[in-house]
C-alpha positions in Angstrom: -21.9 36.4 7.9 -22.1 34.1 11.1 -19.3 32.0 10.0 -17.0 34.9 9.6 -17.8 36.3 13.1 -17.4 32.9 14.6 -13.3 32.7 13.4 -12.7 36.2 14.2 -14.0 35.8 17.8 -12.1 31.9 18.0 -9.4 33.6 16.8 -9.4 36.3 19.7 -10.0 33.3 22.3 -6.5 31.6 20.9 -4.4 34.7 21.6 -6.2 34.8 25.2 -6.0 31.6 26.3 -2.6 30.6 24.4 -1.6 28.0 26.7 -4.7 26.6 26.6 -5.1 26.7 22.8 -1.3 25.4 22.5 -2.2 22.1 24.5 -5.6 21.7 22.6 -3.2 22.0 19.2 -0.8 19.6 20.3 -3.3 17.5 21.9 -5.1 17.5 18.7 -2.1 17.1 16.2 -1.2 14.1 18.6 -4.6 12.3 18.1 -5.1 12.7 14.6 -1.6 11.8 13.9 -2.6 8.1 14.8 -5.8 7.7 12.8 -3.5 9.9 9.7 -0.7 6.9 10.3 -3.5 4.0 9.5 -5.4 6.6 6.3 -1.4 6.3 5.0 -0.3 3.2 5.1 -3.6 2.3 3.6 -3.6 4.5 0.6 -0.3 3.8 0.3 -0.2 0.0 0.0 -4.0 -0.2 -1.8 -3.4 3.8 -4.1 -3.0 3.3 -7.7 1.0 4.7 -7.9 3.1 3.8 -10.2 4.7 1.0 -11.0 1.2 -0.6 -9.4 -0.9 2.4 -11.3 -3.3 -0.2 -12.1 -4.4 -1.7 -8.5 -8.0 -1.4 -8.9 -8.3 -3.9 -11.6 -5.8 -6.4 -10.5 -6.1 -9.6 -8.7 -3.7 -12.2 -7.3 -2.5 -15.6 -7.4 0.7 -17.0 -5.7 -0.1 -20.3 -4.3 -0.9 -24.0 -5.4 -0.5 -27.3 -4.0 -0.1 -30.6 -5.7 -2.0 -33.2 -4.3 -0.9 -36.9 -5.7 -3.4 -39.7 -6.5 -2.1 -42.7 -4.1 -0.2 -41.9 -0.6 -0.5 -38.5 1.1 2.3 -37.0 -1.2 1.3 -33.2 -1.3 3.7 -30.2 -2.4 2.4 -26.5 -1.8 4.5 -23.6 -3.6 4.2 -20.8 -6.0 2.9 -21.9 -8.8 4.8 -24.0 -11.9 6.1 -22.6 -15.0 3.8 -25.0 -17.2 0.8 -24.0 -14.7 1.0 -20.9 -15.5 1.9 -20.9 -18.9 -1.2 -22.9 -20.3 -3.8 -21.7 -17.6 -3.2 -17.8 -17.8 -2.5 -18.6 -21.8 -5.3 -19.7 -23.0 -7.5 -17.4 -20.9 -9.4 -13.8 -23.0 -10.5 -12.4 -20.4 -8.2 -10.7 -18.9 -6.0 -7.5 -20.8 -2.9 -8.9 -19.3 -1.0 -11.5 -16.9 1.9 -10.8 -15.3 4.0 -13.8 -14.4 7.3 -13.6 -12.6 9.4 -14.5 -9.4 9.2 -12.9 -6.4 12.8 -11.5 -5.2 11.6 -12.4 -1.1 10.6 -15.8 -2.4 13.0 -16.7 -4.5 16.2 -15.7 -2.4 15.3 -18.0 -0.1 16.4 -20.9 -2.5 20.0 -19.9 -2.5 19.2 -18.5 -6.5 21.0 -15.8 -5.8 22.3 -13.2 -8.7 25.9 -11.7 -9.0 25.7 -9.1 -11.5 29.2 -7.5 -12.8 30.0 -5.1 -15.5 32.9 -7.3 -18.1 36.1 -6.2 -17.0 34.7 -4.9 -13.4 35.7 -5.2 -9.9 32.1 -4.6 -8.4 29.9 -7.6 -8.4 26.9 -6.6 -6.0 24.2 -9.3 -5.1 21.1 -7.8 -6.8 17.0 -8.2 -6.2 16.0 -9.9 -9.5 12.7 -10.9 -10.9 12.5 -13.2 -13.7 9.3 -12.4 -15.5 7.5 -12.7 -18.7 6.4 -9.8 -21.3 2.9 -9.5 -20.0 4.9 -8.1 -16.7 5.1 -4.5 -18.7 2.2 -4.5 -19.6 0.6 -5.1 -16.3 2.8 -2.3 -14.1 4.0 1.2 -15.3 7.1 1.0 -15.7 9.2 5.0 -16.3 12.0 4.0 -18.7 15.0 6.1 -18.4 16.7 3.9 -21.7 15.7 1.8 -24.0 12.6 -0.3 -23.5 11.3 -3.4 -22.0 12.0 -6.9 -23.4 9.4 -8.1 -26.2 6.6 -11.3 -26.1 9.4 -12.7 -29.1 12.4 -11.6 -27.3 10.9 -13.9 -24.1 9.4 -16.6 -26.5 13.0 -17.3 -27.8 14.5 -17.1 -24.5 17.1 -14.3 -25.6 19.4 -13.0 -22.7 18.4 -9.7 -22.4 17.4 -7.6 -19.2 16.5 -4.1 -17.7 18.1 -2.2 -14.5 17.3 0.2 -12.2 18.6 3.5 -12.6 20.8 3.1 -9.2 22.3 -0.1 -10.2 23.2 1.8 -14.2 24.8 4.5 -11.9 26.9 2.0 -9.5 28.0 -0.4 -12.7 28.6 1.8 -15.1 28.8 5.3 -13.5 26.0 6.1 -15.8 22.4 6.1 -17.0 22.1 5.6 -20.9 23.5 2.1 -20.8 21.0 0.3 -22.9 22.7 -2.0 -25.1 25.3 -2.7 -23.2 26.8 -6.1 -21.9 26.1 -7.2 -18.0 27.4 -10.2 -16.4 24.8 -12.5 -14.2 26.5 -14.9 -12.5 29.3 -15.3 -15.5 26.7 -15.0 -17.9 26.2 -12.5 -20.5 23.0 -10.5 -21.0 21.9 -7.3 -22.9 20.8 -4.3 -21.4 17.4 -3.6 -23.4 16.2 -0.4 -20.5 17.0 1.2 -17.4 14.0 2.4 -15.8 13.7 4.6 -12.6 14.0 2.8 -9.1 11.5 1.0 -7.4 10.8 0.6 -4.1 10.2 -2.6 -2.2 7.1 -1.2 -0.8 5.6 -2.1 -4.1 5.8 -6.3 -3.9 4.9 -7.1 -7.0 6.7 -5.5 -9.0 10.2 -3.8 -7.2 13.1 -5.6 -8.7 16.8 -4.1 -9.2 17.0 -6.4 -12.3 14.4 -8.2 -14.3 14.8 -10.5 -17.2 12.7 -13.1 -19.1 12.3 -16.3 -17.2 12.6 -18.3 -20.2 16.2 -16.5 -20.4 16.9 -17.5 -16.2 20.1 -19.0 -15.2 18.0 -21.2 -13.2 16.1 -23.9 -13.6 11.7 -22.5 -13.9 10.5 -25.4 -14.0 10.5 -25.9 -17.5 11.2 -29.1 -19.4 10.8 -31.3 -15.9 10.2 -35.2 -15.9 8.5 -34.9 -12.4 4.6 -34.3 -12.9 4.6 -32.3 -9.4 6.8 -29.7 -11.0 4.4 -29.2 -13.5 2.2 -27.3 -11.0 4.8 -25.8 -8.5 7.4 -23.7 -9.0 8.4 -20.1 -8.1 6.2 -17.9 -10.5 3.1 -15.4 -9.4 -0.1 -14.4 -11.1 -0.9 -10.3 -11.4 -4.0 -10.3 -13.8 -5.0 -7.6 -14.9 -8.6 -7.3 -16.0 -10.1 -4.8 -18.5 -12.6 -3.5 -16.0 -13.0 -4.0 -12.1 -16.2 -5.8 -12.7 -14.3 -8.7 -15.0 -13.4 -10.4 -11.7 -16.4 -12.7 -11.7 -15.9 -13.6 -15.4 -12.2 -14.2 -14.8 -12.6 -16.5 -11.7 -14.7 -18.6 -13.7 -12.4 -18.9 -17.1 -10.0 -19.7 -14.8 -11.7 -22.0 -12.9 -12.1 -23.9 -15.9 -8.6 -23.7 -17.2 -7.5 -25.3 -14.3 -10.3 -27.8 -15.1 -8.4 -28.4 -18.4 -5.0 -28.3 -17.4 -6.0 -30.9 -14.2 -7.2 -33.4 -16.8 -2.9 -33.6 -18.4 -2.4 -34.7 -15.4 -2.0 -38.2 -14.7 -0.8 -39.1 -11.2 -2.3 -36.4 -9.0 -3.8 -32.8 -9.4 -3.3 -28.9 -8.8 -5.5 -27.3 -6.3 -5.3 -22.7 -5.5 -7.0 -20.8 -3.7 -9.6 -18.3 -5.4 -8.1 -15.3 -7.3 -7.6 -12.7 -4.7 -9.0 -9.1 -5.0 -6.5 -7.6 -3.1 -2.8 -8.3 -1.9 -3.4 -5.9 0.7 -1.3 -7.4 3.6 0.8 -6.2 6.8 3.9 -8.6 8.0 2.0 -11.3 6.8 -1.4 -10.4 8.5 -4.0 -11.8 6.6 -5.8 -8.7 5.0 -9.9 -9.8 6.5 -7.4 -9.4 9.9 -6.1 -5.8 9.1 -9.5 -4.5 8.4 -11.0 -5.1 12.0 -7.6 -4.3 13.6 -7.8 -0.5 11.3 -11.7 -0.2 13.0 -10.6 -1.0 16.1 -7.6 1.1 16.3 -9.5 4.1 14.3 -12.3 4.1 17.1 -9.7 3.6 20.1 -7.8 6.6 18.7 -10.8 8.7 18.5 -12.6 7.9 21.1 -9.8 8.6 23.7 -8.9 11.7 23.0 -11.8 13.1 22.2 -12.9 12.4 25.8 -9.7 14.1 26.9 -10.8 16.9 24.7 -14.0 17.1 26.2 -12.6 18.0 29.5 -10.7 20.6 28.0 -14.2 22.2 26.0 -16.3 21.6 29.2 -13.7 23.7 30.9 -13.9 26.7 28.9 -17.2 26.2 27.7 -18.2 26.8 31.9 -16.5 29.8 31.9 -18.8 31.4 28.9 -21.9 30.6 30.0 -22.7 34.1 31.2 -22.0 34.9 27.5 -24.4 32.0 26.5 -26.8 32.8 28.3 -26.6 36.5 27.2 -27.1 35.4 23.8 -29.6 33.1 25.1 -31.9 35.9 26.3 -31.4 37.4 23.1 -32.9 34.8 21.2 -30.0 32.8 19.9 -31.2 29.1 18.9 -29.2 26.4 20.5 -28.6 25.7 16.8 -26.6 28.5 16.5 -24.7 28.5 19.6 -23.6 25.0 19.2 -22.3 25.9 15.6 -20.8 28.7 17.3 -18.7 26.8 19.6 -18.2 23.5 16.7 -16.6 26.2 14.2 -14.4 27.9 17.3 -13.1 24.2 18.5 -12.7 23.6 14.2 -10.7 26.4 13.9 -8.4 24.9 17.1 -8.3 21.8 15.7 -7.3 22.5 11.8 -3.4 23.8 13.1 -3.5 20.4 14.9 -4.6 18.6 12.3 -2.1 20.0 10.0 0.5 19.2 12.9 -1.2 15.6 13.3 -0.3 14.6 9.3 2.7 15.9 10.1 3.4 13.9 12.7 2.3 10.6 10.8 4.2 11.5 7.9 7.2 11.2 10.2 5.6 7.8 12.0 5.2 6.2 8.6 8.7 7.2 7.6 10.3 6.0 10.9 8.7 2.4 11.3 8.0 1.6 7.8 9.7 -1.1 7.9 7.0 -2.8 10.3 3.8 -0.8 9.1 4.2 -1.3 5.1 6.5 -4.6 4.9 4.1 -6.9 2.8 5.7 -10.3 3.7 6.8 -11.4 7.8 9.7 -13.1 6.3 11.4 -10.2 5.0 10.7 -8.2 8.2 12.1 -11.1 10.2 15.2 -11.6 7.7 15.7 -7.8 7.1 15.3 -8.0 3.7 12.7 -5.5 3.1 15.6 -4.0 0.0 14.9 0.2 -1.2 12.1 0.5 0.9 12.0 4.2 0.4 9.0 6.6 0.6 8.2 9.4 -2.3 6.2 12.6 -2.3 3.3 11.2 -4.6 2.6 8.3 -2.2 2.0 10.9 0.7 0.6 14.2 -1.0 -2.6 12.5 -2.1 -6.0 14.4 -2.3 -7.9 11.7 -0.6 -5.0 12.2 2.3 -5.9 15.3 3.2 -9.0 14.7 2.8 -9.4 12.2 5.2 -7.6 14.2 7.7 -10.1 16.8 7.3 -12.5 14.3 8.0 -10.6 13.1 10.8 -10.6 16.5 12.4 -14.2 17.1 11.7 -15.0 13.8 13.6 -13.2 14.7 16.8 -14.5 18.1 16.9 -18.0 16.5 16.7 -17.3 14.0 19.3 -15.5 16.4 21.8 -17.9 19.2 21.4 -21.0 17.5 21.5 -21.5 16.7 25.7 -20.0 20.2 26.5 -22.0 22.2 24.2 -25.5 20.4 25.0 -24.9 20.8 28.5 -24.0 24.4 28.3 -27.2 25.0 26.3 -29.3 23.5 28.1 -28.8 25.5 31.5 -31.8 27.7 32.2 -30.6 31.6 31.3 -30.7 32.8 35.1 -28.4 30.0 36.0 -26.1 30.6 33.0 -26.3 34.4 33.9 -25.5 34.0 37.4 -22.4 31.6 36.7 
């Protein structure tokens, strides 16, 4: 019954003190929309969404270094076809492994891709990502046509390969074009699938063109003579484990496959960094980094305006008190005039908190570029490819939730010094105000 009352009558103080209310709004929508624009990028680059639906029980592995036996030879890289292939292949564990090239990486060893329909005048320069079958396993992948390449079809190195819809639609002014022939580099391959476009804001797995690495035009490191070459290369690890709390149990099988595979060696030995959870990076920030810089910049944006808030409520808050201390002498608890006033401020604060995810919507969507690139070098290059932004990573429950929250927070922390003080003046003072 209370509640009611208390957002009719905040209702009736907005259309008296519009102006007031309107700054208050706009003030509001203005400080939520920078603790919304952190909430988004986060859920956006850690979320489960497809193609990375399966985030939560993932973990990483890009790096390795070859250290040799005599001199201070040492190569770091990605890691090396024959690496991967009998570490992550003789491992149970894990449901799948994903191993492929990374289009940002890979571009930077002039192994670029041509791609051309037979007979055609268009021959774009195309993202690619030579991968193995696990790869489909581990990402969810909508197919438009056709279907992913198969574990034999990768074993036996066939010349196959799926597109994105938008490259289907520029080659062949068309979607359904599994089966046809495509021309990489001179080279023939089979379309087995088109699937729907990625974006680059997904790293590990947005490709315009994918295809088995065993099937490259390029040399993956396999059948080398060098024993360096046998640990670097240009391939990533995505491992995905059955349940979240594998991670333990995979760390340590892989741990000692790399035990095993260290022991073929015979001039030197392969050394990477743990498995990590979480790939959760910002232009190359390290992700320990972006935590405290996301606390620190949450607490900054809340604290500030809430103190510029305060004024606002202290202002109007000393022009009630002769209602206060009306209600005061009538027995009203300071409970209930401080809900009273927490539930008017809430009711001026949800428009701007509506306004504030607004407003972050259209502050992730102008500078993505520098808030959700996952690798410096692309930002630095321009290279960050179809970095667009869809309605399922935005519209999220937990979104809105948090800017709920959000809201909820600053009212509590721009309330709180105006309200106690009010309260706490003695009735005859509050009456004679």
């Amino acid at each position: 019954m209370y509640w009611k009352l208390y957002i009719k009558q905040a209702w009736n103080l907005f259309k008296q003190n519009r102006f007031f209310s309107a700054i208050y709004v706009v003030g509001t929508g203005l400080a939520i929309s920078m603790v919304m624009v952190l909430a988004v990028v986060y859920h956006i680059r850690t979320a489960n969404i497809a193609p990375e639906s399966h985030r939560a029980r993932v973990c990483y592995l890009s790096d390795t270094s070859y250290k040799a036996d005599e001199g201070n030879m040492q190569f770091q890289s990605n890691l090396g076809e024959r690496l991967a292939r009998e570490v992550f292949g003789s491992m149970q564990t894990p449901e799948a492994v994903s191993l492929s090239t990374n289009p940002n990486v890979i571009g930077r060893f002039g192994q670029e891709i041509f791609v051309q329909v037979p007979g055609g005048d268009d021959s774009p320069r195309v993202s690619y990502r030579a991968c193995n079958a696990g790869f489909w396993r581990v990402f969810d992948f909508s197919f438009i046509d056709g279907k992913a390449f198969t574990e034999e079809e990768f074993q036996s190195g066939v010349r196959t390969a799926v597109i994105s819809r938008s490259l289907a639609r520029r080659l062949y002014h068309k979607e359904k074009v599994a089966g046809e022939t495509l021309l990489l580099n001179d080279v023939a391959y089979r379309i087995s699938g088109v699937v729907e476009d990625v974006s680059s804001l997904f790293p590990n797995a947005y490709a315009e063109l994918w295809f088995p690495y065993t099937a490259s035009i390029y040399q993956m490191g396999m059948n080398v003579a060098q024993e360096f070459r046998f640990a670097c290369g240009h391939l990533e690890a995505v491992i995905l484990m059955r349940q979240a709390k594998d991670f333990p149990a995979v760390q340590q099988e892989f741990d000692e496959a790399m035990k095993r595979f260290n022991t073929t060696l015979t001039e030197g030995k392969a050394v990477t960094p743990p498995l990590e959870r979480s790939s959760f990076t910002i232009s190359g920030i390290a992700q320990k980094d972006i935590y405290i810089a996301f606390a620190l910049l949450t607490v900054l944006f809340l604290l500030v305006p809430a103190l510029n808030l305060s004024g606002l409520n202290a202002s109007q808050i000393q022009g009630r008190l002769e209602e206060i201390g009306i209600r005061k002498a009538f027995g009203a608890s300071r409970r209930s005039l401080f809900m009273q006033v927490f539930v008017e401020n809430l009711v001026l604060m949800l428009p701007g908190g509506v306004l504030g995810l607004l407003f972050s919507f259209v502050w992730v969507h102008g500078f993505k570029d520098i808030l959700l690139t996952h690798d410096l070098w692309t930002l630095v290059l321009g290279v960050n490819g179809n970095n667009f932004l869809t309605a399922g990573m935005l519209l999220d429950p937990w979104v809105f939730v948090v800017a709920f929250g959000v809201c909820l927070a600053l009212n509590l922390l721009s309330s709180w010094v105006p309200v106690w003080r009010a309260v706490r003046t003695p009735i005859v003072n509050a009456l004679n105000m």
